[in-house]
Each structure stands twice: as C-alpha cells, then as structure tokens.
Biopython code that builds the backbone (N, CA, C, O; Angstrom):
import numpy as np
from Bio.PDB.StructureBuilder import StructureBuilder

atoms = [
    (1, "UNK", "N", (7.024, -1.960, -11.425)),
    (1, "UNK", "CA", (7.301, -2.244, -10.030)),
    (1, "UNK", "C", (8.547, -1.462, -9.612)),
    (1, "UNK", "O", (9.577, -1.557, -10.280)),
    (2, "UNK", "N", (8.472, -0.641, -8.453)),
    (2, "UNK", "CA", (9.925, -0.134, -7.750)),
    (2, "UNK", "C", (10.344, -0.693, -7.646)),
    (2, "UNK", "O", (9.752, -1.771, -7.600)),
    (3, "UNK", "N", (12.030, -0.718, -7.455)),
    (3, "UNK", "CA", (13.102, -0.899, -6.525)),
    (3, "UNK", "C", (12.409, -1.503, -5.625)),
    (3, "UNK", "O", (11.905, -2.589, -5.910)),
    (4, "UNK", "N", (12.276, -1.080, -4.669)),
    (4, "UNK", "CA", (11.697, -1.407, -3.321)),
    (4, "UNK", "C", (11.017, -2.858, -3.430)),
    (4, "UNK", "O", (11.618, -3.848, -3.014)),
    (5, "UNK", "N", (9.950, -2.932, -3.910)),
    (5, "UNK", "CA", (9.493, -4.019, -4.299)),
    (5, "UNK", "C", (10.055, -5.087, -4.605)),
    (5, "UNK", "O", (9.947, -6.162, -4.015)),
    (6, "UNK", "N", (10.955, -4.745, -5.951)),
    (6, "UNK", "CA", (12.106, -5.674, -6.596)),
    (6, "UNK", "C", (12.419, -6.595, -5.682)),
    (6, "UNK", "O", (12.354, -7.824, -5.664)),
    (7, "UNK", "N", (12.966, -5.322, -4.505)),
    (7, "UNK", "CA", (14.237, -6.244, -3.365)),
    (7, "UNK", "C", (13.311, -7.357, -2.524)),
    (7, "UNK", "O", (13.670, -8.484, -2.180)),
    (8, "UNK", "N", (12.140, -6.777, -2.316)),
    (8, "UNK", "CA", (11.230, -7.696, -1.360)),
    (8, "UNK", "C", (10.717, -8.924, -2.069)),
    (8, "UNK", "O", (10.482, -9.918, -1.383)),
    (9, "UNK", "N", (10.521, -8.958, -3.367)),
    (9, "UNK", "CA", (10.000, -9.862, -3.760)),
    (9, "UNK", "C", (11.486, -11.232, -4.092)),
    (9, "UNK", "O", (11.338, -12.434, -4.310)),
    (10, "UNK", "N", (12.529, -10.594, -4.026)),
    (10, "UNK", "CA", (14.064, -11.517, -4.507)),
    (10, "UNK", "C", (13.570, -11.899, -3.021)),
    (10, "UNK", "O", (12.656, -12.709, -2.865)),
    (11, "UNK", "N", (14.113, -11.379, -2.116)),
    (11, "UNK", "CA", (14.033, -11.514, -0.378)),
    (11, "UNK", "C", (13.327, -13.118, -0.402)),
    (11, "UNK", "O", (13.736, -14.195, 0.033)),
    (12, "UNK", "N", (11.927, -12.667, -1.213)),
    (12, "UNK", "CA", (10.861, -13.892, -0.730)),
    (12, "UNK", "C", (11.597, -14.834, -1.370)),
    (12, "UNK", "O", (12.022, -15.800, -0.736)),
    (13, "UNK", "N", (11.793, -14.715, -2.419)),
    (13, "UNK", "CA", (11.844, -16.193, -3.687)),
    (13, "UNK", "C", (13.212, -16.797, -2.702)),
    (13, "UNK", "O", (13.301, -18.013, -2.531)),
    (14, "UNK", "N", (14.182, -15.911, -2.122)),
    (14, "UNK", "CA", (15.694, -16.411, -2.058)),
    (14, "UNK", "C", (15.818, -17.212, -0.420)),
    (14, "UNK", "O", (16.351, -18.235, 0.010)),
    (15, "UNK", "N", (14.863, -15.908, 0.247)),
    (15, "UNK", "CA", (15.195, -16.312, 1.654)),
    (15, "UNK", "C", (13.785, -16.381, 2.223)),
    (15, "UNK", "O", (13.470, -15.345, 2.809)),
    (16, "UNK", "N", (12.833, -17.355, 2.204)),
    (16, "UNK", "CA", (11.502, -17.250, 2.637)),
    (16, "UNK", "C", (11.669, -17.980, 4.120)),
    (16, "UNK", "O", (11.996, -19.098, 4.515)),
    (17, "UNK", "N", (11.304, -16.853, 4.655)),
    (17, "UNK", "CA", (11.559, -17.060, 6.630)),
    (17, "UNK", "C", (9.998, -18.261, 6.878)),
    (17, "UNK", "O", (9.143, -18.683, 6.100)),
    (18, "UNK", "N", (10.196, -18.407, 8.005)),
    (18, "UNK", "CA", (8.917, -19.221, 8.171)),
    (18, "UNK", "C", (7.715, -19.235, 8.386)),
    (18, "UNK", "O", (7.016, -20.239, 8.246)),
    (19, "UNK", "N", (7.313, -18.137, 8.750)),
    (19, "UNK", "CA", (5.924, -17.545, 8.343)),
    (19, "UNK", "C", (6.154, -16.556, 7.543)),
    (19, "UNK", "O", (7.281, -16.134, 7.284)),
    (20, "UNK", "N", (4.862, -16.012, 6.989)),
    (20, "UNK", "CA", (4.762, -14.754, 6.299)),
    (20, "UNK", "C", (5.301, -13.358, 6.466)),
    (20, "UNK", "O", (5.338, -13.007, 7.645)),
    (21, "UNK", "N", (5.746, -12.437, 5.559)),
    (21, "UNK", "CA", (6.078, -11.054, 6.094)),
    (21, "UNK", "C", (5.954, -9.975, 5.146)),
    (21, "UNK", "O", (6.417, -9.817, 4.016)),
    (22, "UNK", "N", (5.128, -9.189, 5.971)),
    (22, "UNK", "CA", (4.378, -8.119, 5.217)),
    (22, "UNK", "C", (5.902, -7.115, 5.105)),
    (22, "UNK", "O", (6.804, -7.521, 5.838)),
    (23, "UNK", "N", (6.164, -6.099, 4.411)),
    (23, "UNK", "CA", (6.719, -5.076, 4.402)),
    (23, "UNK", "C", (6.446, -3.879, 4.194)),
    (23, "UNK", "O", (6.077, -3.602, 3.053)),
    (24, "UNK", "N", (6.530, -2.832, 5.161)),
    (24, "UNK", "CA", (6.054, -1.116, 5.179)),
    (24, "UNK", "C", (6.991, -0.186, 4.874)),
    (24, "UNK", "O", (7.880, -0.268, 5.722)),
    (25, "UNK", "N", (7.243, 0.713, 4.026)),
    (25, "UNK", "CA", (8.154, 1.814, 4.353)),
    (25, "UNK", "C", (7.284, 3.170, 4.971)),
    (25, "UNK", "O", (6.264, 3.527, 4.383)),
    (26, "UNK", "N", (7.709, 3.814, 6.061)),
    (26, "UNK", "CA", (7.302, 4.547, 6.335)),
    (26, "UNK", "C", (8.367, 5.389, 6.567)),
    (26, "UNK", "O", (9.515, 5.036, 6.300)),
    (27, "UNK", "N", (7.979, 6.990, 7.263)),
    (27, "UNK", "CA", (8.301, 7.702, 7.842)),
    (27, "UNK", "C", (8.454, 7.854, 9.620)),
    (27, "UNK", "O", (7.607, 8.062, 10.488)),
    (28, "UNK", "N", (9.750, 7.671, 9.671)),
    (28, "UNK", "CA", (9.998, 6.415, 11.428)),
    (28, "UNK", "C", (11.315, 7.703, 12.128)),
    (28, "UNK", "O", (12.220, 7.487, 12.934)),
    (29, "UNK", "N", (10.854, 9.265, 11.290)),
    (29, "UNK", "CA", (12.041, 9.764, 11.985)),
    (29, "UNK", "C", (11.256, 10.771, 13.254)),
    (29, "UNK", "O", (11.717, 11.834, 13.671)),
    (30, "UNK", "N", (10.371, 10.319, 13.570)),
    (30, "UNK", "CA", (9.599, 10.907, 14.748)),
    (30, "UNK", "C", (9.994, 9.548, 15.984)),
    (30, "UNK", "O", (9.890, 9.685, 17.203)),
    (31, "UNK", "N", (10.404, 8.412, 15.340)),
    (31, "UNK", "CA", (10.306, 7.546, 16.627)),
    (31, "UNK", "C", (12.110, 7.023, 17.037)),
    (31, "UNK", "O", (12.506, 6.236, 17.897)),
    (32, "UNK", "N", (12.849, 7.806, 16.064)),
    (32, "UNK", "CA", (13.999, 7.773, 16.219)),
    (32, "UNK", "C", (14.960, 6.116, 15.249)),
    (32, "UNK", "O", (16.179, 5.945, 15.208)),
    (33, "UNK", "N", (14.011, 5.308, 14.701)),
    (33, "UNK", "CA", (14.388, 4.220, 14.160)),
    (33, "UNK", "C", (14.580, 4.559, 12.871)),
    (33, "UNK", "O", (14.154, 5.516, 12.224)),
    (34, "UNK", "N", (15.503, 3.358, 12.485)),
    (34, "UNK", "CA", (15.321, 3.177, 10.615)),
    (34, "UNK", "C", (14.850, 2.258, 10.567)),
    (34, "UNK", "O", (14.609, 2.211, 9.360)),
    (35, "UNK", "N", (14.402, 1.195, 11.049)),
    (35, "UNK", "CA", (14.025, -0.089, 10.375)),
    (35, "UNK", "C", (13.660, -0.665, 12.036)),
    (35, "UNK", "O", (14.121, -0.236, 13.094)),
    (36, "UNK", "N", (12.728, -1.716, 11.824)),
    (36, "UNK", "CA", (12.074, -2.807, 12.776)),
    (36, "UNK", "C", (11.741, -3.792, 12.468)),
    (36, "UNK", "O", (11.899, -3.782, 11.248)),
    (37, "UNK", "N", (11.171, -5.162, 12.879)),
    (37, "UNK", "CA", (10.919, -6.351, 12.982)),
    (37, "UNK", "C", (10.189, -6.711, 13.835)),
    (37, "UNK", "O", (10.663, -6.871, 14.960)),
    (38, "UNK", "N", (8.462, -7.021, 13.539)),
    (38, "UNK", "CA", (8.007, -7.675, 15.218)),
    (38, "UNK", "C", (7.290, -8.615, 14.240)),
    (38, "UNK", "O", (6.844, -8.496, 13.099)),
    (39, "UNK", "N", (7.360, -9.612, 15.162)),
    (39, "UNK", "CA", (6.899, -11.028, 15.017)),
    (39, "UNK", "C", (5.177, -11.130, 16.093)),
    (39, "UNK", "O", (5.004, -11.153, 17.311)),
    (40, "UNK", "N", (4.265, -11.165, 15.011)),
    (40, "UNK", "CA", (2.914, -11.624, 15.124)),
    (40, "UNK", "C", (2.218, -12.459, 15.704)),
    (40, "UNK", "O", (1.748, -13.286, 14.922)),
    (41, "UNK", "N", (1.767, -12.697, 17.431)),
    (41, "UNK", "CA", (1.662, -13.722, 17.455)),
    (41, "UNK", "C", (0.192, -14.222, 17.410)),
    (41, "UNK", "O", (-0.391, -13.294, 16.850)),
    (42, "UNK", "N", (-0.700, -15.153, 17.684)),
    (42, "UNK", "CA", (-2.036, -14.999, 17.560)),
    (42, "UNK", "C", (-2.509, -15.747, 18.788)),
    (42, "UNK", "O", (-1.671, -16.215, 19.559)),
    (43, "UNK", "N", (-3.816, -15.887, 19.016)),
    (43, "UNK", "CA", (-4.317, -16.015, 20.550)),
    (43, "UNK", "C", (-3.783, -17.060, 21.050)),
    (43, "UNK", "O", (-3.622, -17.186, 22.264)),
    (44, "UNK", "N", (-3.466, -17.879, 20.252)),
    (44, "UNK", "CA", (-2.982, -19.246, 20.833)),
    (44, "UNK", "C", (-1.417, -19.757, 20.982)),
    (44, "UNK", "O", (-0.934, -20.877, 21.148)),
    (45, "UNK", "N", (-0.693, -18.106, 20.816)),
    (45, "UNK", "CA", (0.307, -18.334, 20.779)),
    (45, "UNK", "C", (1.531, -18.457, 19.814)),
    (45, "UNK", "O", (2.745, -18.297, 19.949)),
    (46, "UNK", "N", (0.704, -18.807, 18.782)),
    (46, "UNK", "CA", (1.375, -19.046, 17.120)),
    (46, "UNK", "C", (1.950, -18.244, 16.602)),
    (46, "UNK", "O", (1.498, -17.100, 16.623)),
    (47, "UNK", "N", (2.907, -18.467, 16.080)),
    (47, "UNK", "CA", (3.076, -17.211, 15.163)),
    (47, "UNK", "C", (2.682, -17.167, 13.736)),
    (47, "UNK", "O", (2.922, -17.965, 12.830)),
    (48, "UNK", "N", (1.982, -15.982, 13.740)),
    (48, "UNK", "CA", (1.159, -15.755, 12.263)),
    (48, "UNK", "C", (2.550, -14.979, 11.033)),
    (48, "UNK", "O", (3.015, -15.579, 10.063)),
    (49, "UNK", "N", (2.820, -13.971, 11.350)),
    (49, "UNK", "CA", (3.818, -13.071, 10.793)),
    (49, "UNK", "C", (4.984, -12.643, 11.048)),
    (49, "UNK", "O", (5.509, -12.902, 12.131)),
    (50, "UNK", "N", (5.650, -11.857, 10.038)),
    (50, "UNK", "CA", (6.486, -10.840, 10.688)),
    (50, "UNK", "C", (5.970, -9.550, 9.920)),
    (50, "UNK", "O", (5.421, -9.293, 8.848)),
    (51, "UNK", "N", (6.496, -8.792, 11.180)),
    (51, "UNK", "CA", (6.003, -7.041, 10.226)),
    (51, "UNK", "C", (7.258, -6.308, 9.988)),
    (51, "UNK", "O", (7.719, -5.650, 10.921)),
    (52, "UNK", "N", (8.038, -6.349, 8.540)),
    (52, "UNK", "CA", (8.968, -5.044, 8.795)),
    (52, "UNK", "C", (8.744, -3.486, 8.412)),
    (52, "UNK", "O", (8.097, -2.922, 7.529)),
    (53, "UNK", "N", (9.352, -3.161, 9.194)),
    (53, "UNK", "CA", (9.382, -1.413, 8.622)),
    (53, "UNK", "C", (10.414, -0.837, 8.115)),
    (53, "UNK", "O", (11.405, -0.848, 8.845)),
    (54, "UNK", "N", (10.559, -0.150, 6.740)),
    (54, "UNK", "CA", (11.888, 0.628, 6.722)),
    (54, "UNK", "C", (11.924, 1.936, 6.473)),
    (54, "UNK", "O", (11.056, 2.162, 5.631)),
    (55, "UNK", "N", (12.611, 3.143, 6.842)),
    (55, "UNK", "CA", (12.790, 4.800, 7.105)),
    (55, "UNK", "C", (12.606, 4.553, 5.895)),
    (55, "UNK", "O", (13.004, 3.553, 5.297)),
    (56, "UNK", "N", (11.953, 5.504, 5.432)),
    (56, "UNK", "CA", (11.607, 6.046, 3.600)),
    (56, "UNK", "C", (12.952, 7.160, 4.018)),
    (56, "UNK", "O", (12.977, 8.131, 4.774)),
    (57, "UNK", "N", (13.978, 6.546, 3.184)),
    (57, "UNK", "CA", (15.000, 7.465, 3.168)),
    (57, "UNK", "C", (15.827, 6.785, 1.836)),
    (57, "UNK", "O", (15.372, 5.893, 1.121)),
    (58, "UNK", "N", (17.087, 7.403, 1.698)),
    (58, "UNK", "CA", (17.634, 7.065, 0.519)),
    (58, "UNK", "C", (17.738, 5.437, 0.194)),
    (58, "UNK", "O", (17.512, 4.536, 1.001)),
    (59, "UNK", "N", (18.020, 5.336, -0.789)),
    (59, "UNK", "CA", (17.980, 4.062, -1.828)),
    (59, "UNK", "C", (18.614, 3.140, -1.066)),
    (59, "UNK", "O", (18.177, 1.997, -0.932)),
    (60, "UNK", "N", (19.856, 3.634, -0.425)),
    (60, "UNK", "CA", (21.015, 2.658, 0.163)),
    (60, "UNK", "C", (20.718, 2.206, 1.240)),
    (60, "UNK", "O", (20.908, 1.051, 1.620)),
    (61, "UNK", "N", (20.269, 3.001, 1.770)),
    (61, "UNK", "CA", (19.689, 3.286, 3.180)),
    (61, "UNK", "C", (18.723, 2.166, 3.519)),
    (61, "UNK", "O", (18.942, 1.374, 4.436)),
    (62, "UNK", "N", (17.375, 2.118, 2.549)),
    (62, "UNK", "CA", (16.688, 1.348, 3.050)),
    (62, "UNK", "C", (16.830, 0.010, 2.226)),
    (62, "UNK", "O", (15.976, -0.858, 2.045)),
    (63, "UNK", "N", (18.102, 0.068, 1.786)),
    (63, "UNK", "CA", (18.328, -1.888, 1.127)),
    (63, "UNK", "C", (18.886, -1.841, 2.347)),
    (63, "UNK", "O", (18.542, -2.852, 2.960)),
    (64, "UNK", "N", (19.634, -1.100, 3.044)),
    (64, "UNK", "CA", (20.614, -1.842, 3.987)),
    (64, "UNK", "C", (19.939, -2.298, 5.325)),
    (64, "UNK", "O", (20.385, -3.143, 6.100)),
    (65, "UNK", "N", (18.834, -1.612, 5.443)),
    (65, "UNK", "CA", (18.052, -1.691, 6.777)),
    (65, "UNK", "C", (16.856, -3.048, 6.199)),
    (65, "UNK", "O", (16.511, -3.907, 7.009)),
    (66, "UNK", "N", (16.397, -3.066, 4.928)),
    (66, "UNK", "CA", (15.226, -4.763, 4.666)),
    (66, "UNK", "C", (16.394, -5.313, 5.024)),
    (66, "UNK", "O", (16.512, -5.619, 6.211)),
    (67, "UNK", "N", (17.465, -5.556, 4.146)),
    (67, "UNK", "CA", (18.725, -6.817, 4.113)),
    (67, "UNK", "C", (18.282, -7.030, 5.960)),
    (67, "UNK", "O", (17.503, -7.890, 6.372)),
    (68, "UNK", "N", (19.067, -5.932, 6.893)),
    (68, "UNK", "CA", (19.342, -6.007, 8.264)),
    (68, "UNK", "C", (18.244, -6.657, 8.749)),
    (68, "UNK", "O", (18.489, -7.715, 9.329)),
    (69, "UNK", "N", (16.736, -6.214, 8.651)),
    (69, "UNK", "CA", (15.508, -6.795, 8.986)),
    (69, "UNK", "C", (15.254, -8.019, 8.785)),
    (69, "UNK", "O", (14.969, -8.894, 9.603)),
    (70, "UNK", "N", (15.394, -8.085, 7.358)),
    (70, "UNK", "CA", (14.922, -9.460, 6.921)),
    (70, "UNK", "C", (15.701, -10.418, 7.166)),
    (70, "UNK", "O", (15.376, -11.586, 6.953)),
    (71, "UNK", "N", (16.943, -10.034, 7.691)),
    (71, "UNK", "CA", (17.706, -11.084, 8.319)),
    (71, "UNK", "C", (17.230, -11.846, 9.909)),
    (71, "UNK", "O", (17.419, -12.950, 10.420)),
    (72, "UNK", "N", (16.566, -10.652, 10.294)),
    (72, "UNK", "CA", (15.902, -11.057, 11.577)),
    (72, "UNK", "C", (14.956, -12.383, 11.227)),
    (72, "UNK", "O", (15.134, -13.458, 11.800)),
    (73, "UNK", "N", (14.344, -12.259, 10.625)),
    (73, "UNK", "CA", (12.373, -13.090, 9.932)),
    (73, "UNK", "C", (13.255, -14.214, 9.241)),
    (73, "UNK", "O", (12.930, -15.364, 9.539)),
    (74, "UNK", "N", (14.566, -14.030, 8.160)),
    (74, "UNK", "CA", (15.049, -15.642, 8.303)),
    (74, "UNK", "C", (15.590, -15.901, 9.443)),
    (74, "UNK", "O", (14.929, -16.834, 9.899)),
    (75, "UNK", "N", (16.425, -15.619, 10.192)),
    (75, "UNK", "CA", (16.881, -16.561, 11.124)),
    (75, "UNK", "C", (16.264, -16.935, 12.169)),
    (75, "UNK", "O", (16.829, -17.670, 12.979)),
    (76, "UNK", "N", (15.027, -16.517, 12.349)),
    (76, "UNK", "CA", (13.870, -16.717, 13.516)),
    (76, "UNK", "C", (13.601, -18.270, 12.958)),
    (76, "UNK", "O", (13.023, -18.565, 11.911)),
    (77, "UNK", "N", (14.164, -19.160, 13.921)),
    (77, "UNK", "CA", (13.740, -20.445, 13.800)),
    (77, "UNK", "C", (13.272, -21.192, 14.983)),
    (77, "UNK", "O", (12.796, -22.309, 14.786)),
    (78, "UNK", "N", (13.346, -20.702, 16.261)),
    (78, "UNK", "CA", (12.531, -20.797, 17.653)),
    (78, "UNK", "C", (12.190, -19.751, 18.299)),
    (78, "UNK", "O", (12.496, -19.509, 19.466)),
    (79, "UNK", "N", (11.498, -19.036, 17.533)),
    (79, "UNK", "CA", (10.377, -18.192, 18.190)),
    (79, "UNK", "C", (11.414, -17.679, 19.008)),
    (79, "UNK", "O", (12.621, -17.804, 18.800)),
    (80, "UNK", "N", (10.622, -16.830, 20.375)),
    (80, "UNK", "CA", (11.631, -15.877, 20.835)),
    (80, "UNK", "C", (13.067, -16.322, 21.708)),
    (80, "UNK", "O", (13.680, -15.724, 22.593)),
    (81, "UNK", "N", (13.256, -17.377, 21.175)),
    (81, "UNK", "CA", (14.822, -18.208, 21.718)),
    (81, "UNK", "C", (15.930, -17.870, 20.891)),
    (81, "UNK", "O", (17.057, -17.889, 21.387)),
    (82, "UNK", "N", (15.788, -17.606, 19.867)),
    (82, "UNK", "CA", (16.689, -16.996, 19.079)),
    (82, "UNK", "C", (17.128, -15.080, 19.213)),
    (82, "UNK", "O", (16.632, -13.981, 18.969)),
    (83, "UNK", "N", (18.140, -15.584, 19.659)),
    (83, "UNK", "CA", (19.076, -13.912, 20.153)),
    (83, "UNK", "C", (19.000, -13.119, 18.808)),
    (83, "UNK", "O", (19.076, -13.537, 17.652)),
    (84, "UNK", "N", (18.877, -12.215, 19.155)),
    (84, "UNK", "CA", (18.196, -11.022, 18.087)),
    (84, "UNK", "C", (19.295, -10.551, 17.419)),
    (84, "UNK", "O", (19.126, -9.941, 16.363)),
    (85, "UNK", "N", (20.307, -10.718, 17.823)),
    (85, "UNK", "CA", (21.918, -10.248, 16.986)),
    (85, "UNK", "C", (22.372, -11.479, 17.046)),
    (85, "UNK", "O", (23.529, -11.060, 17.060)),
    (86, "UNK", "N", (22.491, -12.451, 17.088)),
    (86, "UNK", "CA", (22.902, -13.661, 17.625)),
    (86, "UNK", "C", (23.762, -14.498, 16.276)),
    (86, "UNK", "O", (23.833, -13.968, 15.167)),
    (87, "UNK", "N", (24.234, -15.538, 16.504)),
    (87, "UNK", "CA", (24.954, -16.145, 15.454)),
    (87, "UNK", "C", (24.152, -16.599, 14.093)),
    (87, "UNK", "O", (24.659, -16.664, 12.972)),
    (88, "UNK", "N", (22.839, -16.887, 14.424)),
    (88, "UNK", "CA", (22.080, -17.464, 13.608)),
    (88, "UNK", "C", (21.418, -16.239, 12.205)),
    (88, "UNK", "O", (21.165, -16.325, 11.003)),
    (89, "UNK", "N", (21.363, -15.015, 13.437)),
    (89, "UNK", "CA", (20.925, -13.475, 12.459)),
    (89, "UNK", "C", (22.564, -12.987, 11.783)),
    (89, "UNK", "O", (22.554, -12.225, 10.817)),
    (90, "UNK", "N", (23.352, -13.269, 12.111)),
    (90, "UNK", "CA", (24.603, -12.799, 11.856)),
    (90, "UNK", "C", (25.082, -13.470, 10.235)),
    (90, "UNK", "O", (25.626, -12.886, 9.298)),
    (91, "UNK", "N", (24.662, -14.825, 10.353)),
    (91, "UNK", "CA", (25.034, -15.615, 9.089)),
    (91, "UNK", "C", (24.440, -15.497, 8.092)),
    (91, "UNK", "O", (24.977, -15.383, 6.990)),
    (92, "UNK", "N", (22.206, -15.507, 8.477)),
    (92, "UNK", "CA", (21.675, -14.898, 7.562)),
    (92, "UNK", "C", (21.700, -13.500, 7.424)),
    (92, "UNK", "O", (20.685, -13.019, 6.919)),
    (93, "UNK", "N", (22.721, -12.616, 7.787)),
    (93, "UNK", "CA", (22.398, -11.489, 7.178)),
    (93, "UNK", "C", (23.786, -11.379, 6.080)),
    (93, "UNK", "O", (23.959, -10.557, 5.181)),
    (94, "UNK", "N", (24.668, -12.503, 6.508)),
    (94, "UNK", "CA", (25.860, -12.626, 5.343)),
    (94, "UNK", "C", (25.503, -12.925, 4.520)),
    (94, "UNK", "O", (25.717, -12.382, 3.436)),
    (95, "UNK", "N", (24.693, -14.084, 4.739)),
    (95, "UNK", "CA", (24.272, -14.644, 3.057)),
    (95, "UNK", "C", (23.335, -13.336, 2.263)),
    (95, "UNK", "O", (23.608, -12.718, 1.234)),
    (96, "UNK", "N", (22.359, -13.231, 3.025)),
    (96, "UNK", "CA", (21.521, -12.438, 2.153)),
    (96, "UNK", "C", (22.599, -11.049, 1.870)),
    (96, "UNK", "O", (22.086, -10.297, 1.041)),
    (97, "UNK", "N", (23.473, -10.731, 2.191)),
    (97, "UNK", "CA", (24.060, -9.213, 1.937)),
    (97, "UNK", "C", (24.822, -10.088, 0.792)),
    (97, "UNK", "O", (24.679, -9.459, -0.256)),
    (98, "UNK", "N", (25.457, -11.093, 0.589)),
    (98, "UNK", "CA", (26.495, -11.756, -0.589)),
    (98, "UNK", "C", (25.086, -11.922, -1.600)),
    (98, "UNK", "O", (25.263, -11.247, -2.614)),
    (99, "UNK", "N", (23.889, -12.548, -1.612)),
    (99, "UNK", "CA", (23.022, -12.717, -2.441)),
    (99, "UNK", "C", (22.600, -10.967, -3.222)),
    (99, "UNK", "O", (22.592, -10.642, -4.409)),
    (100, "UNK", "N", (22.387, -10.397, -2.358)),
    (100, "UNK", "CA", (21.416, -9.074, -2.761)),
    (100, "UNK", "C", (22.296, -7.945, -3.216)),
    (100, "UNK", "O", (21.828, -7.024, -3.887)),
    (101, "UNK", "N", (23.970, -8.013, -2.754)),
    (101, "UNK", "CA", (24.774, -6.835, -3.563)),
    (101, "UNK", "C", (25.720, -7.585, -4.524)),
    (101, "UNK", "O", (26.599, -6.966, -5.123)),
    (102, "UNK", "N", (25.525, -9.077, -4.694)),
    (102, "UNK", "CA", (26.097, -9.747, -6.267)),
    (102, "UNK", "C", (24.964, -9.220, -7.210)),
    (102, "UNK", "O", (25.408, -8.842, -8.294)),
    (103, "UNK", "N", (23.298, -9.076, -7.027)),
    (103, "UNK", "CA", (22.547, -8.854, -7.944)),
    (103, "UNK", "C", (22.827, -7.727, -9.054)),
    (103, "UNK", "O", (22.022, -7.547, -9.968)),
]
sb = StructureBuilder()
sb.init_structure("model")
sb.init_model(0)
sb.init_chain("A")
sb.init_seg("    ")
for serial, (resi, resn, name, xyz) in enumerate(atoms, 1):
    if name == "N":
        sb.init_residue(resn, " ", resi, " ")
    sb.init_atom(name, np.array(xyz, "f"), 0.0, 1.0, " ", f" {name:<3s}", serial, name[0])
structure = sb.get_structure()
C-alpha cells in the first residue's frame, strides 16, 4: 500500500466524518486548485458523501492539502451551516495536523 493510502486509511480509523468519503488524486493544474471537498447530496436531500481531490504533486504537498480537506468532511456537522474556514474546520484541522505529523 502507498503513502497515500496509508494517510487515508489513519484519516478514517482517527477522524471518521459523518458520512462516507471517497478520495482522488488527480492532476488539478489545468483548473488552478490543489485540493477540493464537495459534499454529495442525493434526491432527497441527504447527504450521501464527501468527494476529496488532491494535486498529484509532491509528498508534502498532498499530506498537507488531505489533512486541509479532510478537515473540511470532519467538521461538517450541519450540512451547509457550517462555515467552510470556520471555527469548527479550524480545530479539526489542529487536531488532525497534531495526530498525522506526531505519526
């Protein structure tokens, strides 16, 4: 198993957000991003997922952009009421950055 993997699968066991979340690395330097987060919803409104993406770029690069992401998918705890930089993404992205660079 990669790196890559490694980190996603600690992510799940440590910080499992409240629905499911797939993870992609792609090639995102045509759309000007390193990393994204969209939340899945389904006909009735629900939310099914989250989708992240991270720049296939160096090693550091894309721990620092899942950590940043996946901080989004834990702290999502009311759907789109929760501020996207907000206090709640700010704390989980402390914890998970103290969890994932003690490893």
């Amino acid at each position: 198993m990669d790196e890559f993997k490694q980190w996603v699968k600690e992510l799940r066991r440590e910080f499992p957000p409240l629905v499911p979340v797939r993870v992609y690395r792609r090639d995102l330097s045509s759309t000007g991003y390193v990393g994204a987060t969209e939340l899945v919803w389904d006909d009735e409104d629900r939310p099914v997922r989250f989708t992240i993406t991270v720049h296939k770029s160096s090693r550091t690069m894309m721990l620092h952009m899942l950590i940043h992401e996946w901080a989004h998918a834990y702290a999502w705890q009311e759907g789109d009421k929760t501020p996207c930089h907000g206090p709640q993404w700010g704390l989980s992205l402390s914890q998970i950055y103290q969890h994932m660079l003690e490893e």
